[in-house]
C-alpha positions as CSV (number, residue, x, y, z in Angstrom):
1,X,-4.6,-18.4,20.2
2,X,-0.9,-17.8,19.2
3,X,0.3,-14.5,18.2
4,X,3.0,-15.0,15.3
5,X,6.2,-14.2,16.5
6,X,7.1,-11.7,13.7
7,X,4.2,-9.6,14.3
8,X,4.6,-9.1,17.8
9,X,8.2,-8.2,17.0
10,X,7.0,-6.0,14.3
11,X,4.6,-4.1,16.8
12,X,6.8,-3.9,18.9
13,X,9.6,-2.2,16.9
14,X,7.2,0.2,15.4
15,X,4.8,0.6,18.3
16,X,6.3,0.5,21.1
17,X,3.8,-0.1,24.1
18,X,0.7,0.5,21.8
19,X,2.2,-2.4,19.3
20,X,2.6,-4.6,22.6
21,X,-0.6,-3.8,23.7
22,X,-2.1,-4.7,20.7
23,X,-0.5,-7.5,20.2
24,X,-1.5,-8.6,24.1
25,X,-5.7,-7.9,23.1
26,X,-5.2,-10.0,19.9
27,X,-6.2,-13.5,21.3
28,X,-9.5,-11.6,22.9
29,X,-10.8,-9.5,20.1
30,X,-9.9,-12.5,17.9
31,X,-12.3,-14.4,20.1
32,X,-14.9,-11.5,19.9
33,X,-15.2,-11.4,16.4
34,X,-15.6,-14.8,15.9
35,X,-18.4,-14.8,18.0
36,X,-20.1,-11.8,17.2
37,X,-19.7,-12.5,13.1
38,X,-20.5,-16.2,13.7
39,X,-17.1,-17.6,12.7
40,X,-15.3,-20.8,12.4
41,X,-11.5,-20.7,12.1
42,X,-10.7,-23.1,9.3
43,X,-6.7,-22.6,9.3
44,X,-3.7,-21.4,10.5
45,X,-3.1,-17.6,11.5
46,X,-0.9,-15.5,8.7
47,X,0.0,-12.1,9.0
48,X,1.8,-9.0,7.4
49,X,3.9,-6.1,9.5
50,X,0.6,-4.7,11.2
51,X,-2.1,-7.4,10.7
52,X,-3.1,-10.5,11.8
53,X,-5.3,-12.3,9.3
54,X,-7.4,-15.8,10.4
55,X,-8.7,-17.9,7.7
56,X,-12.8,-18.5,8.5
57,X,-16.3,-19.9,7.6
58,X,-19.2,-18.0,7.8
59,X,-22.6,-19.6,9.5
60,X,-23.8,-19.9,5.8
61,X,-20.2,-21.4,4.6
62,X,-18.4,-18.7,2.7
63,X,-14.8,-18.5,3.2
64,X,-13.7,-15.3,4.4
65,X,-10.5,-13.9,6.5
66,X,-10.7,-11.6,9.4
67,X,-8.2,-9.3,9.6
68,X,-7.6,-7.7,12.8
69,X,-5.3,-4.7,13.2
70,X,-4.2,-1.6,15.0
71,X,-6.7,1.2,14.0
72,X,-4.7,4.3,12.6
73,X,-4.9,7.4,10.3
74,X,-3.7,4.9,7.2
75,X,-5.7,1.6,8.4
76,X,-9.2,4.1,8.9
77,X,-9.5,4.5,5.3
78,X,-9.4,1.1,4.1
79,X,-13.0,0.1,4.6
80,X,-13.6,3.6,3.0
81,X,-12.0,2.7,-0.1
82,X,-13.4,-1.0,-0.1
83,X,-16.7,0.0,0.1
84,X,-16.3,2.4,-2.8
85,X,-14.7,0.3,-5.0
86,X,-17.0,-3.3,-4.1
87,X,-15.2,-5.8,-5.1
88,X,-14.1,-4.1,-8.5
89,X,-10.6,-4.3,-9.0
90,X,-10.0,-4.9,-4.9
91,X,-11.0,-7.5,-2.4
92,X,-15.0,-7.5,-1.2
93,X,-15.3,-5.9,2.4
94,X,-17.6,-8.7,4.0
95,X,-18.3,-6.8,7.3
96,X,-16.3,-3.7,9.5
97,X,-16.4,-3.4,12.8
98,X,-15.8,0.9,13.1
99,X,-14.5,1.2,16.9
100,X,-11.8,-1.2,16.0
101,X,-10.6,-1.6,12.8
102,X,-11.9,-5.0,12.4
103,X,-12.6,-6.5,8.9
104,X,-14.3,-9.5,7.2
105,X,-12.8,-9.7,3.7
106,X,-13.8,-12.1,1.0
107,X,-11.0,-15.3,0.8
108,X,-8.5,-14.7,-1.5
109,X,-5.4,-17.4,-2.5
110,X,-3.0,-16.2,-0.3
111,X,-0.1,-18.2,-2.1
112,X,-0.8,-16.4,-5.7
113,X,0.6,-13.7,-5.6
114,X,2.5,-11.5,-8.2
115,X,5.5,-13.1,-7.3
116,X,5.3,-15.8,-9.1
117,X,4.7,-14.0,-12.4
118,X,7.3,-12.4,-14.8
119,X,8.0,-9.3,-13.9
120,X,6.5,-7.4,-17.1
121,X,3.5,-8.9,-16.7
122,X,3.1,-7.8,-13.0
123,X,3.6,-4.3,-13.8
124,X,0.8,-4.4,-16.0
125,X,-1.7,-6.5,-13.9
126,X,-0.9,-3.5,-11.3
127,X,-1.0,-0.9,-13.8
128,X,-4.7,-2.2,-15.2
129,X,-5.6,-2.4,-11.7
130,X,-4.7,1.1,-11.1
131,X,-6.1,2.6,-13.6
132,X,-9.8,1.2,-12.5
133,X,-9.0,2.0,-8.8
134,X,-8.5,5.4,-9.4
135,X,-11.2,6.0,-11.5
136,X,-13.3,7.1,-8.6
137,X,-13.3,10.3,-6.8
138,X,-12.0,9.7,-3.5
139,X,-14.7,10.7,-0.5
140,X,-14.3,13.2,1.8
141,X,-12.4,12.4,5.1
142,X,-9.9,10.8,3.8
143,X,-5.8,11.8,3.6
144,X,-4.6,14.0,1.1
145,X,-2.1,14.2,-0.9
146,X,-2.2,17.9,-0.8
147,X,-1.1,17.5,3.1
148,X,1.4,14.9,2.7
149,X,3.0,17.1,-0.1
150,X,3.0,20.1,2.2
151,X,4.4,18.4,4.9
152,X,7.3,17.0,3.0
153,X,7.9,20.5,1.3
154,X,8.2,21.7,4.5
155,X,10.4,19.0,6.3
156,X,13.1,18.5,3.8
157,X,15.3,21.7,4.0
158,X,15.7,20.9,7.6
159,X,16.0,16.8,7.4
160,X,18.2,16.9,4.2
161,X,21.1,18.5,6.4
162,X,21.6,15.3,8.2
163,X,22.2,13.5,4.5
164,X,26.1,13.2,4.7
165,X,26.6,12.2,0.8
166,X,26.2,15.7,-0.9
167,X,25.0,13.9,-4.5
168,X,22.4,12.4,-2.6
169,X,21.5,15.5,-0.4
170,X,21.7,16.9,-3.8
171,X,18.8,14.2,-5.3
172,X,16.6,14.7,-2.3
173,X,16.4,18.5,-3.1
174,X,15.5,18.2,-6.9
175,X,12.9,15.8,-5.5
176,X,11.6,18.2,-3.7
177,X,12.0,20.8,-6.6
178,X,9.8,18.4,-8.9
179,X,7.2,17.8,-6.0
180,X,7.0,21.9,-5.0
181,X,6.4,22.4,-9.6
182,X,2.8,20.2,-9.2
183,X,1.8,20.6,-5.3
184,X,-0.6,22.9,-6.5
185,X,-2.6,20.6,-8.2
186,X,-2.4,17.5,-6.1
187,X,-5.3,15.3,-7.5
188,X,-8.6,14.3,-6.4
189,X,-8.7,10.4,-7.0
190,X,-9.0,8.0,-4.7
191,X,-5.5,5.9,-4.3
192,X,-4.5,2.6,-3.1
193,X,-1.1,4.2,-2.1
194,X,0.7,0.6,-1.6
195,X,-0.1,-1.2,-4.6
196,X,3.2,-3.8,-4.8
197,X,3.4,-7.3,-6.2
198,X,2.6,-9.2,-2.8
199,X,-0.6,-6.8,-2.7
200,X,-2.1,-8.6,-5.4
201,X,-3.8,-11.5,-5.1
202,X,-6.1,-14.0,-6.7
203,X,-9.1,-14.9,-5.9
204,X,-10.2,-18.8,-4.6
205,X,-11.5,-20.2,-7.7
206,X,-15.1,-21.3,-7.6
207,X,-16.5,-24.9,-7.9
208,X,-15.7,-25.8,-11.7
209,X,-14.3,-22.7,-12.3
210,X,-11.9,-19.7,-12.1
211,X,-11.8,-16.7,-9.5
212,X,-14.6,-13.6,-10.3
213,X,-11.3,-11.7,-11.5
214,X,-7.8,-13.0,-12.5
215,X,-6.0,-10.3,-9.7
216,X,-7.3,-8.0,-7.2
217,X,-6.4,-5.3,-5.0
218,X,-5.5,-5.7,-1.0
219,X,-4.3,-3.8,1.8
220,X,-4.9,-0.2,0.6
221,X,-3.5,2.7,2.3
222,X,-6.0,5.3,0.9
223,X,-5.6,9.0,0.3
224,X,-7.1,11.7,-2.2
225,X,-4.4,12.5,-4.9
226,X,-2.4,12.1,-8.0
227,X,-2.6,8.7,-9.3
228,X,1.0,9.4,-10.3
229,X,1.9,9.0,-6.6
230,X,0.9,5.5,-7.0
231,X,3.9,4.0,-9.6
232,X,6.9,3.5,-7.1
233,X,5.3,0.8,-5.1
234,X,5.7,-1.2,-8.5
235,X,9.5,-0.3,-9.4
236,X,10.6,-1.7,-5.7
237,X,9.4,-5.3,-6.0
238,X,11.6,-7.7,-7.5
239,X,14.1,-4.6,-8.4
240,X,16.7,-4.3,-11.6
241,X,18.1,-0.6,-12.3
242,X,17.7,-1.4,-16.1
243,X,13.8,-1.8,-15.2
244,X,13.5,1.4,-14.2
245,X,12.4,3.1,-17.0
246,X,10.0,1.0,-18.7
247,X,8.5,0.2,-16.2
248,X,7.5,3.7,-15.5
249,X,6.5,4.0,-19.2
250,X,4.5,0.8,-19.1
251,X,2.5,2.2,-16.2
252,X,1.2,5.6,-17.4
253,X,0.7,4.1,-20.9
254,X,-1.5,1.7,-19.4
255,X,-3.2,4.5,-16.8
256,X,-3.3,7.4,-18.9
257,X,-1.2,9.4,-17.2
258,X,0.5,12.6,-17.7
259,X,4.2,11.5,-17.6
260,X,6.1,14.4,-16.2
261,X,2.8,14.9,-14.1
262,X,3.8,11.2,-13.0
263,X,8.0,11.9,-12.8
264,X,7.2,14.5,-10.7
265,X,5.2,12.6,-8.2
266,X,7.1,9.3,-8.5
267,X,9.8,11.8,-7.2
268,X,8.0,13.0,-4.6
269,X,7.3,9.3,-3.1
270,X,11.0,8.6,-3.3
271,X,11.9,11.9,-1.8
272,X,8.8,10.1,1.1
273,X,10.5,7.5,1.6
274,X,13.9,8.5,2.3
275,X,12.6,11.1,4.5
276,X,11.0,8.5,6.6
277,X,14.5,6.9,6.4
278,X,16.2,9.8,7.8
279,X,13.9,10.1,10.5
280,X,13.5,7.1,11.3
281,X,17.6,6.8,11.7
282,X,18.3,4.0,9.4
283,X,22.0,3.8,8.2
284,X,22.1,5.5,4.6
285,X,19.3,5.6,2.3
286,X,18.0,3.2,0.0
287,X,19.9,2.2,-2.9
288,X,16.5,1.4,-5.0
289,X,14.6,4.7,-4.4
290,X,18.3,6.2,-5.1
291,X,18.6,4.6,-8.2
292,X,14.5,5.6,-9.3
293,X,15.2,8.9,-8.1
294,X,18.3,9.4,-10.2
295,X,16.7,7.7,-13.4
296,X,13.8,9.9,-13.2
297,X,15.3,13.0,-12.6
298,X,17.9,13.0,-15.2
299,X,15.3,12.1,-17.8
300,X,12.5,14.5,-19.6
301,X,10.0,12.2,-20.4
């Protein structure tokens, strides 16, 4: 079977030897699973930065993907989540194979995406579907949100220094300010964590027919938390600074969320991500989780 090119780049990049080796067992496992789930491959392979996905049959003729990937703290939680939320809101987990990180997930479109809808209505299909996702109380096991929070708290007084630009060293420590004012109540819900517009499908439409739901959920990263960590994934996508703002309004409206609750965390997941920026040595920091950062934190909502 051939490996996409991307992905083994990808794995590589991130990985290292582990993405390499992974990406070297991929043709055998693939193989595996399609025996042991009684599989046929009915097109070609896709993938995203860490999966590789095969379009299949079931013996009984469902369509279904398997999605194959490299079993981490973030990828262990995703059957978790799946199975809690059963198909409401999220993809239907089919099958999961524990000592891998295999899945079977219901067939979704893969070329209907959010994408290809105006903007203000994809915030609002991912708002909606946020607010049923994290509903439910997440189960125990999962990541927190308490020890993500902690860990930042602790990491940015030290990683900040390396920040050259002191307006945005500046920014990254009132992030931290607004994260340290609610870390003592970090949430209990169960998150998706990386709801975006290209995690947000629809599903195949049925014989005579539309799909069981006009969107759902994939991919989630799960932790407990805040739904208010959840916003930023939705700013990033198809990004305009004059957005900023309503799109954060739009989104606790819609979820029922405390808003400076929700400023404070939406901070905290920019002040995330440019940590893991700074860390990871990329060349200056991101001008959009700047520009959310700086929107936010200048505005008392």
């Amino acid at each position: 079977m051939e490996i996409p090119a991307e992905l083994a780049r990808t794995q590589s990049m991130l990985l290292g030897a582990r993405g390499r080796a992974f990406i070297a067992a991929l043709p055998g496992r693939a193989a595996d699973f399609l025996k042991r789930w009684e599989l046929r491959r009915t097109g070609p392979a896709m993938h995203g930065m860490c999966a590789l996905v095969l379009p299949v049959e079931r013996a009984d003729g469902t369509p279904a993907v398997l999605k194959l990937q490299d079993l981490d703290e973030e990828t262990a939680g995703e059957p978790v989540a799946l199975r809690l939320w059963d198909g409401d809101g999220a993809v239907r987990l089919l099958e999961y194979d524990e000592s891998s990180g295999t899945l079977l997930l219901e067939r979704l479109d893969a070329a209907r995406d959010l994408a290809g809808v105006p903007v203000r209505d994809g915030v609002t299909v991912i708002a909606g579907l946020l607010a049923r996702l994290t509903a439910r109380a997440a189960p125990e096991g999962l990541r927190t949100l308490e020890g993500i929070a902690g860990a930042m708290l602790d990491e940015t007084p030290v990683t900040v220094r390396s920040v050259p630009d002191g307006v945005e060293r500046r920014l990254l420590l009132d992030c931290a300010a607004a994260v340290r004012e609610v870390a003592g109540e970090p949430g209990d819900r169960l998150l998706h964590w990386d709801l975006h517009f290209e995690n947000v499908l629809a599903p195949v439409p049925v014989a005579g027919g539309a799909g069981r739901e006009p969107w759902l959920a994939i991919d989630p990263k799960p932790l407990a938390g805040d739904p208010g960590f959840e916003l930023l994934p939705a700013f990033v996508n198809r990004f305009d600074a004059g957005d900023i703002l309503w799109r954060f309004d739009l989104m606790t409206e819609v979820m029922g969320l405390d808003r400076e609750r929700a400023r404070a965390w939406t901070l905290g997941r920019v002040l995330q991500n440019c940590l893991w920026d700074i860390q990871g040595g990329v060349r200056g920091l991101s001008t959009v989780h700047l520009a959310v950062g700086r929107e936010l934190r200048d505005r008392r909502v």
